[in-house]
mmCIF file of the N, C-alpha and C atoms, coordinates in Angstrom:
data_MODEL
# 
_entry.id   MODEL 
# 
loop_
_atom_site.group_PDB 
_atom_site.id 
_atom_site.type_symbol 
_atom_site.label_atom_id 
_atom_site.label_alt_id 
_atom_site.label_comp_id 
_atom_site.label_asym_id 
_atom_site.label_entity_id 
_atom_site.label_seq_id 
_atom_site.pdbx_PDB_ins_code 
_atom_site.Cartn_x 
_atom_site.Cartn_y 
_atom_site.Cartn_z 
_atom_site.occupancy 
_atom_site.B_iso_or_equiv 
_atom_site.pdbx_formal_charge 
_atom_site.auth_seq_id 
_atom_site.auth_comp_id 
_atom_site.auth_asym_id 
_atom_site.auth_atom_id 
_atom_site.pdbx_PDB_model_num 
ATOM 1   N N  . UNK A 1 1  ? -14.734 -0.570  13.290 1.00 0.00 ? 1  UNK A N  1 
ATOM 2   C CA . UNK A 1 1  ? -14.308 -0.023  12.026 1.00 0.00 ? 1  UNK A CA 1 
ATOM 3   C C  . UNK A 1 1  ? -12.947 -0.577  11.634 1.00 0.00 ? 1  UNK A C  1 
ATOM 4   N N  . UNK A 1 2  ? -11.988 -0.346  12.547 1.00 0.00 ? 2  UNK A N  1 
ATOM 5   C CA . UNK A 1 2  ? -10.819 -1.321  12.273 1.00 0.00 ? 2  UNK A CA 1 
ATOM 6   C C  . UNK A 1 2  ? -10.956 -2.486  11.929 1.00 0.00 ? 2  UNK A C  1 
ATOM 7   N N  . UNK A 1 3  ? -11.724 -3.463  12.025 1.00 0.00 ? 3  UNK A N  1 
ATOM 8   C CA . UNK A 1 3  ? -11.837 -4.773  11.512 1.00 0.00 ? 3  UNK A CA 1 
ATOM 9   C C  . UNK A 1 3  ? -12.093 -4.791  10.719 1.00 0.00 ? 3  UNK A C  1 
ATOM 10  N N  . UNK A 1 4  ? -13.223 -4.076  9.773  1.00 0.00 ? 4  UNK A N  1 
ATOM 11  C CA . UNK A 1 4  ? -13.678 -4.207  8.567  1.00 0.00 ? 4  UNK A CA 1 
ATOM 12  C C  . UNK A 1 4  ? -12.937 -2.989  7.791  1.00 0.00 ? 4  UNK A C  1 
ATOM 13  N N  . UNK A 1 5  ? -11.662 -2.762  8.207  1.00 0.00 ? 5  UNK A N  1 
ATOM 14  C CA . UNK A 1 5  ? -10.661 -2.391  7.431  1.00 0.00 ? 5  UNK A CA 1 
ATOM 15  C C  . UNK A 1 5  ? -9.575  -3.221  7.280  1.00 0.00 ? 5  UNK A C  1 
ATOM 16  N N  . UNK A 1 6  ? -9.170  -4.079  7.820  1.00 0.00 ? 6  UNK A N  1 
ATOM 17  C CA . UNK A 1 6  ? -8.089  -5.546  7.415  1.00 0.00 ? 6  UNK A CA 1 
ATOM 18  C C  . UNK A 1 6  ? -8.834  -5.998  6.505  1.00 0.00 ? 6  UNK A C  1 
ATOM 19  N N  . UNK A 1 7  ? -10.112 -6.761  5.967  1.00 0.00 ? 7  UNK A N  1 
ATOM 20  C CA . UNK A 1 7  ? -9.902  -7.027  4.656  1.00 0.00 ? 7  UNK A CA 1 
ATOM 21  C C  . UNK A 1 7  ? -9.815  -6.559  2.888  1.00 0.00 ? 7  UNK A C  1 
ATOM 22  N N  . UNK A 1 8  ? -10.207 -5.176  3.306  1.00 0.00 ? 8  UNK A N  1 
ATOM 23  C CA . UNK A 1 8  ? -9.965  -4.812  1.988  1.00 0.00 ? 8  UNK A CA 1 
ATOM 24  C C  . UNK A 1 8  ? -8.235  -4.473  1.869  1.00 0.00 ? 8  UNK A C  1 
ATOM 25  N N  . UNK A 1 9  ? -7.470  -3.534  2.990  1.00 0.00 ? 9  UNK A N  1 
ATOM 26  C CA . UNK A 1 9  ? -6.212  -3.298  2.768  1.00 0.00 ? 9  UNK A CA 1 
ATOM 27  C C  . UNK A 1 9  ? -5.764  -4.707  2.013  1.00 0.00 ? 9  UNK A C  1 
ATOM 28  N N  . UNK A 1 10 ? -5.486  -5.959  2.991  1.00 0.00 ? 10 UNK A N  1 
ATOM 29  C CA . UNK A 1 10 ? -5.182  -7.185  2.688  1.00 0.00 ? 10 UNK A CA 1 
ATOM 30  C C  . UNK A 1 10 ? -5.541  -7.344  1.003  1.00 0.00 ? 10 UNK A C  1 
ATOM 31  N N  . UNK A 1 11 ? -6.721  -7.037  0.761  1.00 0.00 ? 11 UNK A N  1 
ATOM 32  C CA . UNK A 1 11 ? -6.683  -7.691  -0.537 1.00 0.00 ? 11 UNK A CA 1 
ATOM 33  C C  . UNK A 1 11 ? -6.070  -6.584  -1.272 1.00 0.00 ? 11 UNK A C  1 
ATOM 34  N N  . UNK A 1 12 ? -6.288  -5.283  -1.220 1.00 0.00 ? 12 UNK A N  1 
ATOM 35  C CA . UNK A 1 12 ? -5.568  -4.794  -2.079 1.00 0.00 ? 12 UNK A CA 1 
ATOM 36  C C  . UNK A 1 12 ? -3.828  -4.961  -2.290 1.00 0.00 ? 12 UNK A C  1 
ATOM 37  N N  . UNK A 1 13 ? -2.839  -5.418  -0.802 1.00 0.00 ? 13 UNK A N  1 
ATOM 38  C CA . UNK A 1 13 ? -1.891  -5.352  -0.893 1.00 0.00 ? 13 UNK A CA 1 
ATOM 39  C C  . UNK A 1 13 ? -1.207  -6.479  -2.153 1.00 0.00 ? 13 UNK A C  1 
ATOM 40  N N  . UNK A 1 14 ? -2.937  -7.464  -2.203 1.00 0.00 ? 14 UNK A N  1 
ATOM 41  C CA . UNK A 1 14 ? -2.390  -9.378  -2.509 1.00 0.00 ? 14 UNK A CA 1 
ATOM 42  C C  . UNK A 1 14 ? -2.767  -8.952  -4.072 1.00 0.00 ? 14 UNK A C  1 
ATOM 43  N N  . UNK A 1 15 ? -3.610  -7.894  -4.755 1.00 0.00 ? 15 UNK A N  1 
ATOM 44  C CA . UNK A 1 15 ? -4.407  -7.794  -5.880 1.00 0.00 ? 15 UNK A CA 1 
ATOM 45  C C  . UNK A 1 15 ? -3.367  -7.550  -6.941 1.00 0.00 ? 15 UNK A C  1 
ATOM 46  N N  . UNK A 1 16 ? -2.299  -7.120  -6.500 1.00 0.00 ? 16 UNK A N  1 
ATOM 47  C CA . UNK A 1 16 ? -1.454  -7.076  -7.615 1.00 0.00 ? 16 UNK A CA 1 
ATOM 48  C C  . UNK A 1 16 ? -0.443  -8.383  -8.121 1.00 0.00 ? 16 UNK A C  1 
ATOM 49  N N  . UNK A 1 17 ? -0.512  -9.439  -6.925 1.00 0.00 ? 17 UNK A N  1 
ATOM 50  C CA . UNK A 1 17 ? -0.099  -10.667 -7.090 1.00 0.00 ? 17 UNK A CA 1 
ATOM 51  C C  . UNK A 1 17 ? -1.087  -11.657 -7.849 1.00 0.00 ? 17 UNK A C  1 
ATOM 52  N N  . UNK A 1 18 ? -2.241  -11.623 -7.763 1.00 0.00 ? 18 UNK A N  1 
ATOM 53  C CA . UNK A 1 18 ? -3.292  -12.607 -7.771 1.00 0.00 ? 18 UNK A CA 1 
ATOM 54  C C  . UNK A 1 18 ? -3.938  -11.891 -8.864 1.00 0.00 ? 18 UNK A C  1 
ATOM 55  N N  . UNK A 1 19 ? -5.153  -12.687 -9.606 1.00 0.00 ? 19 UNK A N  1 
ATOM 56  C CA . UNK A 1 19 ? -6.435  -11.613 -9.824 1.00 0.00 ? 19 UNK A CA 1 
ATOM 57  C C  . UNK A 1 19 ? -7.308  -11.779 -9.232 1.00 0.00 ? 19 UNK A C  1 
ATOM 58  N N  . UNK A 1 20 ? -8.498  -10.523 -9.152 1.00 0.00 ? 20 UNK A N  1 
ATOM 59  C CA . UNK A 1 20 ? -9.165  -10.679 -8.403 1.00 0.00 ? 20 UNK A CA 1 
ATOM 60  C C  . UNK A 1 20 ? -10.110 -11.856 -7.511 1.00 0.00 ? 20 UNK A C  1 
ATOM 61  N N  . UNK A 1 21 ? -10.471 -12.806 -8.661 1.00 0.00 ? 21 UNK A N  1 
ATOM 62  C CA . UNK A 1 21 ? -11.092 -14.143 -7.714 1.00 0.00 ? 21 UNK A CA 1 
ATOM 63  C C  . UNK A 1 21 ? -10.469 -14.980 -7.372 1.00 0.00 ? 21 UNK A C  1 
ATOM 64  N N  . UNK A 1 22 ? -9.227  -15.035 -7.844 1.00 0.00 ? 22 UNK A N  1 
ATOM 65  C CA . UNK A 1 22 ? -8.021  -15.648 -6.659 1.00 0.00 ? 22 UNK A CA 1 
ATOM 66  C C  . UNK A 1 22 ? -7.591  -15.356 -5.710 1.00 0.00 ? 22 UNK A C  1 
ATOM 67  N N  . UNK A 1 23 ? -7.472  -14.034 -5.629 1.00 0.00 ? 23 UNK A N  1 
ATOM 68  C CA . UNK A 1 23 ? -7.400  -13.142 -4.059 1.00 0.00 ? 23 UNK A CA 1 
ATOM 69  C C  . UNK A 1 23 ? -8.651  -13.306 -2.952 1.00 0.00 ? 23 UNK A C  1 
ATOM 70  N N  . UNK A 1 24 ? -9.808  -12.884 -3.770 1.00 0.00 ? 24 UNK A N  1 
ATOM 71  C CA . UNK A 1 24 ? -10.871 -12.904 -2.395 1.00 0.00 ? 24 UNK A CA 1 
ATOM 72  C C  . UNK A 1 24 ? -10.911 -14.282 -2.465 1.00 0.00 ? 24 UNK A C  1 
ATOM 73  N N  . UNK A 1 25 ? -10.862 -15.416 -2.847 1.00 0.00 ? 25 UNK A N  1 
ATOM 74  C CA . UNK A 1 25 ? -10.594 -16.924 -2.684 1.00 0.00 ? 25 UNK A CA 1 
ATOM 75  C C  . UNK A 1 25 ? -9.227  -17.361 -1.373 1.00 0.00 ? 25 UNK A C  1 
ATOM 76  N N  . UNK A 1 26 ? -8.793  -16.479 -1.870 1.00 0.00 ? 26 UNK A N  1 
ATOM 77  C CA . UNK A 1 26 ? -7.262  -16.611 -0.456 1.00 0.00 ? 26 UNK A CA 1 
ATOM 78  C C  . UNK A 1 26 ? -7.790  -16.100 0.381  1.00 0.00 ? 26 UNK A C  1 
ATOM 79  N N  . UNK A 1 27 ? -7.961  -14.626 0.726  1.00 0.00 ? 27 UNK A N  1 
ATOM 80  C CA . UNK A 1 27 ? -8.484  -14.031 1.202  1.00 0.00 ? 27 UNK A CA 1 
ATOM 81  C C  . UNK A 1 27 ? -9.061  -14.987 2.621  1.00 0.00 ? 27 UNK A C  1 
ATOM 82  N N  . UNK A 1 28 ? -10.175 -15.126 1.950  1.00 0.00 ? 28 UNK A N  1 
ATOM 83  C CA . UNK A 1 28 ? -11.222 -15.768 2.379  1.00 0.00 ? 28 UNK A CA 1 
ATOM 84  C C  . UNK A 1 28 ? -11.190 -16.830 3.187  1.00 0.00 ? 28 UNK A C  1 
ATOM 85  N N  . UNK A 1 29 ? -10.597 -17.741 2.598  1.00 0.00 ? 29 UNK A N  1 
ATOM 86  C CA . UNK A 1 29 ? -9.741  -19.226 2.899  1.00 0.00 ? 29 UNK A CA 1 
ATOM 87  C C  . UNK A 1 29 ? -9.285  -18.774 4.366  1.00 0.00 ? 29 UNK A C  1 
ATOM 88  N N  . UNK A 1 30 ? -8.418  -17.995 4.133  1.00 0.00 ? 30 UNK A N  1 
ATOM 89  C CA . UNK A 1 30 ? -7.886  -17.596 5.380  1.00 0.00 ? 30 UNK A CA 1 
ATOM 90  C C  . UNK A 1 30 ? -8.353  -17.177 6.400  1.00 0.00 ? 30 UNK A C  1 
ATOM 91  N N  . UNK A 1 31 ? -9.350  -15.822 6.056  1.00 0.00 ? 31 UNK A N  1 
ATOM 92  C CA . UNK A 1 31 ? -10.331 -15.698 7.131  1.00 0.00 ? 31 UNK A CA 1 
ATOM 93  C C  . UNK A 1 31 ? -11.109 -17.066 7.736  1.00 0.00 ? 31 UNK A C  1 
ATOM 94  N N  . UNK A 1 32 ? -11.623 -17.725 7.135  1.00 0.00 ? 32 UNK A N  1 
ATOM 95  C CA . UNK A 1 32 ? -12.452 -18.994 7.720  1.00 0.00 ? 32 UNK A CA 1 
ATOM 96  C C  . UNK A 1 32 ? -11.149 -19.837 8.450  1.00 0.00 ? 32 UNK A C  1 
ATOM 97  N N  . UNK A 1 33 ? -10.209 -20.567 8.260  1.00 0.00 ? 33 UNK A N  1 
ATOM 98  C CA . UNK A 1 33 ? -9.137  -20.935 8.890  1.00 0.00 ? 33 UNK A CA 1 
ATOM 99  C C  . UNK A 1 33 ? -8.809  -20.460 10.435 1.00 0.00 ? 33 UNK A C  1 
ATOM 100 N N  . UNK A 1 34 ? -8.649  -18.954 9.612  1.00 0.00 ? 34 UNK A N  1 
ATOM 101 C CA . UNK A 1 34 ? -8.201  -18.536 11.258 1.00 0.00 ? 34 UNK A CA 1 
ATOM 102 C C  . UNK A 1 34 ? -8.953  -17.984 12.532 1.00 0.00 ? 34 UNK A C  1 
ATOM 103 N N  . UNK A 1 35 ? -10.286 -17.698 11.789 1.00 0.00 ? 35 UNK A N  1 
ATOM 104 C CA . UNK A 1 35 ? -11.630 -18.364 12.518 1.00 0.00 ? 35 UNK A CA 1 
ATOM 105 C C  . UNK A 1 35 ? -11.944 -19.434 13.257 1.00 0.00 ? 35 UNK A C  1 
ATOM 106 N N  . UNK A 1 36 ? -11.599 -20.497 12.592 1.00 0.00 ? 36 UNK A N  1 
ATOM 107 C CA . UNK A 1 36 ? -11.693 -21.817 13.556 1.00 0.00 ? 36 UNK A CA 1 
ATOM 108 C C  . UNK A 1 36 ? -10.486 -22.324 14.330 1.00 0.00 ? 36 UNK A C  1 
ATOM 109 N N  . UNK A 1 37 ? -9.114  -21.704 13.904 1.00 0.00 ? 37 UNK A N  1 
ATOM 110 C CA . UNK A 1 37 ? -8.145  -22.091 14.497 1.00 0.00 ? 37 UNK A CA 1 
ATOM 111 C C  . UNK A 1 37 ? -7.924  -21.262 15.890 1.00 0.00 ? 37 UNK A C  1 
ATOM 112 N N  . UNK A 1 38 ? -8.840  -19.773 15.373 1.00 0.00 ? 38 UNK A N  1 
ATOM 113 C CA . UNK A 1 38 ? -9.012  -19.233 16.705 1.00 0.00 ? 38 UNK A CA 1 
ATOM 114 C C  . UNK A 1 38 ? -10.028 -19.193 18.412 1.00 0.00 ? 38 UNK A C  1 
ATOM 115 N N  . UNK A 1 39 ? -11.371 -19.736 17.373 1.00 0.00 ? 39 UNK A N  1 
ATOM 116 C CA . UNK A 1 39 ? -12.539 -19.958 18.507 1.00 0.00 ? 39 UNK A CA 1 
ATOM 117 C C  . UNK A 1 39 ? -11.795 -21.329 19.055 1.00 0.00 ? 39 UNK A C  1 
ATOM 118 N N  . UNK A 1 40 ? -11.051 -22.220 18.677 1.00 0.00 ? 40 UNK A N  1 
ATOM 119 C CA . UNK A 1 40 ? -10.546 -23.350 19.154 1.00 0.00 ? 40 UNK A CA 1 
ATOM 120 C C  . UNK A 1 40 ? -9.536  -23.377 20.081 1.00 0.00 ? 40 UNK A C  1 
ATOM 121 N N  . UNK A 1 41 ? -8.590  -22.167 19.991 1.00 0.00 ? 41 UNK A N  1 
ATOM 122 C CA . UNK A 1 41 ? -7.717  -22.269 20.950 1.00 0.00 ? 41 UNK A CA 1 
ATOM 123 C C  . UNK A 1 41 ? -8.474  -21.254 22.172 1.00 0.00 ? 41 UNK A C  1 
ATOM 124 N N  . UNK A 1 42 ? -9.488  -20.378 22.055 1.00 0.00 ? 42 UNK A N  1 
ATOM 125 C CA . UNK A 1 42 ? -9.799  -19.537 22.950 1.00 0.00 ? 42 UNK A CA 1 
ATOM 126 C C  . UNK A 1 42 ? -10.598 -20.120 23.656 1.00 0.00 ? 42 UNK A C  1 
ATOM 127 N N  . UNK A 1 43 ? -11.512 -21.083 22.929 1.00 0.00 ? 43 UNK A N  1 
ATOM 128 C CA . UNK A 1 43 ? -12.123 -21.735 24.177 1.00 0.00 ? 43 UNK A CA 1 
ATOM 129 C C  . UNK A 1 43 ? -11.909 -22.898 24.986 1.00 0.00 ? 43 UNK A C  1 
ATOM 130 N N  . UNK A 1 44 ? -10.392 -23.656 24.200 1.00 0.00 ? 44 UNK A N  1 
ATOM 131 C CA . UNK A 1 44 ? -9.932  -24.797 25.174 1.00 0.00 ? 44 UNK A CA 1 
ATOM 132 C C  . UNK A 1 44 ? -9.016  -24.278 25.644 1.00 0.00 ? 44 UNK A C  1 
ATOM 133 N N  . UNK A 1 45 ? -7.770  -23.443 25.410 1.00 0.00 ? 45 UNK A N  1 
ATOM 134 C CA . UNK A 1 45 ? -6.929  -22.991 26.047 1.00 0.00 ? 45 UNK A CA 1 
ATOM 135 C C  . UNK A 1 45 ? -6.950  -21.355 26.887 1.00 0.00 ? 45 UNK A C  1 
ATOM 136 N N  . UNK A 1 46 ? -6.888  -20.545 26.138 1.00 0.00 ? 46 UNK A N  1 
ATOM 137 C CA . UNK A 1 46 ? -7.063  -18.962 27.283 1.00 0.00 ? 46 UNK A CA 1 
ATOM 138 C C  . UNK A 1 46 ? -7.818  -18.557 28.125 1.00 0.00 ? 46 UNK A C  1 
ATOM 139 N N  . UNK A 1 47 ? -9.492  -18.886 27.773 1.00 0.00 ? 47 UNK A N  1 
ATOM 140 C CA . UNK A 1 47 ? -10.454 -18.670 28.641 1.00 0.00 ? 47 UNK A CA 1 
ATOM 141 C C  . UNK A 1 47 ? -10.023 -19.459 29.854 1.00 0.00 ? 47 UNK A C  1 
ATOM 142 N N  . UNK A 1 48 ? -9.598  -20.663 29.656 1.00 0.00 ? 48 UNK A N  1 
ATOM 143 C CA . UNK A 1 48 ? -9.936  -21.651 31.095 1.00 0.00 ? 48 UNK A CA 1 
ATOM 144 C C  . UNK A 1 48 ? -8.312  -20.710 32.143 1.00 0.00 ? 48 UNK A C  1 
ATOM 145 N N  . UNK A 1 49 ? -7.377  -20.546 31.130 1.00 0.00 ? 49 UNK A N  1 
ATOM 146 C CA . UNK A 1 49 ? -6.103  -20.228 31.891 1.00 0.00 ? 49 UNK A CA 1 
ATOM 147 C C  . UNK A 1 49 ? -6.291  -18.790 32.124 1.00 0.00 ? 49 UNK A C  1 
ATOM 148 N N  . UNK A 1 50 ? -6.365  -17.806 31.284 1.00 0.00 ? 50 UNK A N  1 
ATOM 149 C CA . UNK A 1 50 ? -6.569  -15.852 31.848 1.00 0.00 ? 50 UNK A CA 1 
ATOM 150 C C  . UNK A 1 50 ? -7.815  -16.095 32.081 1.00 0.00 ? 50 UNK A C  1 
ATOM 151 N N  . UNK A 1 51 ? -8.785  -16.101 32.080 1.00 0.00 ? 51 UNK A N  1 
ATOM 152 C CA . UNK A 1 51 ? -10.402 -15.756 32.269 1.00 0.00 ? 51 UNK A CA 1 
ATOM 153 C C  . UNK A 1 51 ? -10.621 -14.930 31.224 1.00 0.00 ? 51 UNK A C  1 
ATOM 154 N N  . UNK A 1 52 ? -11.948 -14.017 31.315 1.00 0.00 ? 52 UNK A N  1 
ATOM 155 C CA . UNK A 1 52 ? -12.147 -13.360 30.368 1.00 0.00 ? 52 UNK A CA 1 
ATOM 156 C C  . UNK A 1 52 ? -11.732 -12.404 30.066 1.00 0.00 ? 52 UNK A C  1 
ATOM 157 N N  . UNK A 1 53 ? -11.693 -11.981 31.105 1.00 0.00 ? 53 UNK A N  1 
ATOM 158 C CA . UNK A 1 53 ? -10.859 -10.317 30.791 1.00 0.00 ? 53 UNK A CA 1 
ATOM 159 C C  . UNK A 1 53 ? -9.543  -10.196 30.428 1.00 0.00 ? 53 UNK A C  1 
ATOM 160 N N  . UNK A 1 54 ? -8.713  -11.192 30.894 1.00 0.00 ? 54 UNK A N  1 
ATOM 161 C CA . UNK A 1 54 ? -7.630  -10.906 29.894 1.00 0.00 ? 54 UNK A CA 1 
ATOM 162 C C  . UNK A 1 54 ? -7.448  -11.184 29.002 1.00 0.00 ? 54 UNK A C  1 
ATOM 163 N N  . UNK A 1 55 ? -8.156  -12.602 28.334 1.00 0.00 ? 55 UNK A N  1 
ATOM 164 C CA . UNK A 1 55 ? -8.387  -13.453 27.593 1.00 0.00 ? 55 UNK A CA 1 
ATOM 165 C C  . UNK A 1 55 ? -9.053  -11.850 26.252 1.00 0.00 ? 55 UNK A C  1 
ATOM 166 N N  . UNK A 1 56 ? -9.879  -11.506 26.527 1.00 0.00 ? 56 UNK A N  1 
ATOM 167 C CA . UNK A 1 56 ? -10.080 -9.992  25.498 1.00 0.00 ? 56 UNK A CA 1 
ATOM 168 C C  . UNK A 1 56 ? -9.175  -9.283  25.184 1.00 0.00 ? 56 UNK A C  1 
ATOM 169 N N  . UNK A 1 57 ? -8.436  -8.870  26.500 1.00 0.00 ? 57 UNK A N  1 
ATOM 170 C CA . UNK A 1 57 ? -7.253  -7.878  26.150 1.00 0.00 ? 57 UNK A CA 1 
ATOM 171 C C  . UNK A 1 57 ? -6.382  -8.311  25.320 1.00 0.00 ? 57 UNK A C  1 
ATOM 172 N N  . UNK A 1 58 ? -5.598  -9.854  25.381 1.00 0.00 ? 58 UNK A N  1 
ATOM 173 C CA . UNK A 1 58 ? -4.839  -10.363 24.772 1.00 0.00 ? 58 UNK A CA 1 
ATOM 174 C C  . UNK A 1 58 ? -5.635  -10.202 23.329 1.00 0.00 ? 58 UNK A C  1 
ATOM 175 N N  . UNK A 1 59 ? -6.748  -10.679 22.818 1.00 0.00 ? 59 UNK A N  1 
ATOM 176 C CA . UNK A 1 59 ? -7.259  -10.322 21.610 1.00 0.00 ? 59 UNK A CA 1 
ATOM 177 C C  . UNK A 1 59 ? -7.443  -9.557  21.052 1.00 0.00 ? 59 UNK A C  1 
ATOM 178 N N  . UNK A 1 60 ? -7.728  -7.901  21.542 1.00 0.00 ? 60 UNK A N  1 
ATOM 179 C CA . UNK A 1 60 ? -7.533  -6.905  21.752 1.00 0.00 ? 60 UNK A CA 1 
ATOM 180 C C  . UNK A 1 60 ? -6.194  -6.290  20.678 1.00 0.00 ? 60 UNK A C  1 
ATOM 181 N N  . UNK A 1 61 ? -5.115  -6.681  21.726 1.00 0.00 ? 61 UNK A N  1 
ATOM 182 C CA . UNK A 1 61 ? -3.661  -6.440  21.163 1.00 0.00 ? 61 UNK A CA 1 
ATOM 183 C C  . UNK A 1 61 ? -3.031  -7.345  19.958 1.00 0.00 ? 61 UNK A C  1 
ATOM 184 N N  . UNK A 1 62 ? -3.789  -8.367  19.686 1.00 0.00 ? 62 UNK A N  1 
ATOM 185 C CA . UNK A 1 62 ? -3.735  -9.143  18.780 1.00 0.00 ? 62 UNK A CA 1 
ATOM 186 C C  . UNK A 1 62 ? -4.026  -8.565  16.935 1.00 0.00 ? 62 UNK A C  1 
ATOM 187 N N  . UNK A 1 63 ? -5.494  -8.022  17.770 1.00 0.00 ? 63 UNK A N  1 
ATOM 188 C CA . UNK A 1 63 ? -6.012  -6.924  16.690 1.00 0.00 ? 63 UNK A CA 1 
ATOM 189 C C  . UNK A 1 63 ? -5.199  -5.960  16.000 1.00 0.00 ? 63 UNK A C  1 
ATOM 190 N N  . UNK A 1 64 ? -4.466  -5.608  16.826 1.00 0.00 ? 64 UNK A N  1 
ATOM 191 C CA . UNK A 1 64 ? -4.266  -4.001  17.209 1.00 0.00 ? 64 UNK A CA 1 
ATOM 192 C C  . UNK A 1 64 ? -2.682  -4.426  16.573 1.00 0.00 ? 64 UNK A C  1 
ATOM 193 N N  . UNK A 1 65 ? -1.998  -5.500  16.584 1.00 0.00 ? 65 UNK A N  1 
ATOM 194 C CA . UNK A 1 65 ? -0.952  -5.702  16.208 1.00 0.00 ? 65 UNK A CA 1 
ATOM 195 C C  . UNK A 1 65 ? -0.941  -6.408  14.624 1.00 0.00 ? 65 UNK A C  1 
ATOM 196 N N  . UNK A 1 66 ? -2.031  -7.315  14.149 1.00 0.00 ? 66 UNK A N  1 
ATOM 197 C CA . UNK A 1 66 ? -2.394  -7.210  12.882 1.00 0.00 ? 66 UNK A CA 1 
ATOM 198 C C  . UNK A 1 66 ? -2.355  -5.876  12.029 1.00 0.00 ? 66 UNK A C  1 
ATOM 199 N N  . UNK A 1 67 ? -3.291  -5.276  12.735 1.00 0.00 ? 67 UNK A N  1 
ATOM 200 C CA . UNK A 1 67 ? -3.420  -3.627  12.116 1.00 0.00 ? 67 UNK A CA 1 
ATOM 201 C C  . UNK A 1 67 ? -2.428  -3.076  11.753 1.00 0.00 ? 67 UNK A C  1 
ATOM 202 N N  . UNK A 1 68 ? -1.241  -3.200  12.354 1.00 0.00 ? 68 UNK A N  1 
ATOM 203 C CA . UNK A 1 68 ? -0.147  -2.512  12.611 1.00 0.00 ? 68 UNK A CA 1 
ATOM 204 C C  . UNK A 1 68 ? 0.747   -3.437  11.268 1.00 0.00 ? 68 UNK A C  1 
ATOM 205 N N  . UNK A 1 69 ? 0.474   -4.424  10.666 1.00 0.00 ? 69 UNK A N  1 
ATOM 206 C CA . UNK A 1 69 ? 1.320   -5.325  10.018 1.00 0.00 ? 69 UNK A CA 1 
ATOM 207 C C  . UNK A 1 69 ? 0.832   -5.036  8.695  1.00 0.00 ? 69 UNK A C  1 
ATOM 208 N N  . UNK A 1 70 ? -0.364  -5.165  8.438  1.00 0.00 ? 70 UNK A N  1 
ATOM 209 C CA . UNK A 1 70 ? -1.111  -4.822  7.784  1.00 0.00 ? 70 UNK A CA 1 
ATOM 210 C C  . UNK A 1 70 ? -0.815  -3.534  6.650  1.00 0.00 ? 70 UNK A C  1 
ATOM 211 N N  . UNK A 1 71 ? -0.499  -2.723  7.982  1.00 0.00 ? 71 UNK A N  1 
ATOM 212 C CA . UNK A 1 71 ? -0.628  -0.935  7.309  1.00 0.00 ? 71 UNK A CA 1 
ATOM 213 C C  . UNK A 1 71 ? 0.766   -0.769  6.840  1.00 0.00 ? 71 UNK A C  1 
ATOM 214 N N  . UNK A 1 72 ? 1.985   -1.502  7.602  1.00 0.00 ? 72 UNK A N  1 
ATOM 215 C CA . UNK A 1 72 ? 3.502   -1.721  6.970  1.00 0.00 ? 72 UNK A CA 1 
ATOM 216 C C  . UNK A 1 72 ? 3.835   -2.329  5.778  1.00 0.00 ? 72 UNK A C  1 
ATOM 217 N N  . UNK A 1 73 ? 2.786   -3.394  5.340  1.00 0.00 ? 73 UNK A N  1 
ATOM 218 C CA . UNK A 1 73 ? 3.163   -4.396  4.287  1.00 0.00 ? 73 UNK A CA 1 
ATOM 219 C C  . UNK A 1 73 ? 3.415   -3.394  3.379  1.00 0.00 ? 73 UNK A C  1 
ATOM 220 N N  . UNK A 1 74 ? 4.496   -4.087  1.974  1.00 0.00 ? 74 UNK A N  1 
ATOM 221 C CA . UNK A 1 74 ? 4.439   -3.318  0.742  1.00 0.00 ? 74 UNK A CA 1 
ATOM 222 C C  . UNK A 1 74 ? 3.294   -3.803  0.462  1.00 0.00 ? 74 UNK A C  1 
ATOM 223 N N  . UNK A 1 75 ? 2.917   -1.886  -0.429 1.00 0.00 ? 75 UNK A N  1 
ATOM 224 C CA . UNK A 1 75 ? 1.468   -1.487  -1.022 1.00 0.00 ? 75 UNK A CA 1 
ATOM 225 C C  . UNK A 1 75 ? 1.664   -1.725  -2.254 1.00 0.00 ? 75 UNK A C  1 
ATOM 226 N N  . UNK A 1 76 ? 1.246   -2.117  -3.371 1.00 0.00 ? 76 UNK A N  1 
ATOM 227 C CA . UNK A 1 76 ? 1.391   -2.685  -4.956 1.00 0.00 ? 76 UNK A CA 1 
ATOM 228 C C  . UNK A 1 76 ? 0.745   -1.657  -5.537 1.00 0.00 ? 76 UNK A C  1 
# 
């Protein structure tokens, strides 16, 4: 449930900067980006160095610290 609560906050924080199909266009952009910038470093770099289990946790807190950035940003 937390995950599929970062993208609407996000866009609403960006909706008063943008209009709407410029936002879910950023938005978006970004999600796919940091998608691939992320399966890329997790599977050549963390998995091979923490294993899996920490390799989660660290993602985990990653989450959990987005969330936390997220819910601070100014609200528009």
């Amino acid at each position: 449930m937390i995950v599929g609560l970062e993208f609407p906050l996000a866009n609403k924080i960006l909706y008063g900067v943008k209009g709407t199909a410029q936002t879910a266009g950023i938005l978006y952009s970004m999600d796919l980006m940091g998608a691939w910038m992320g399966a890329l470093v997790v599977s050549i770099a963390l998995l091979p160095v923490l294993g899996l289990f920490k390799t989660c946790l660290f993602l985990a807190c990653l989450k959990v610290l987005s969330l936390i950035l997220i819910l601070t940003s100014k609200w528009t």
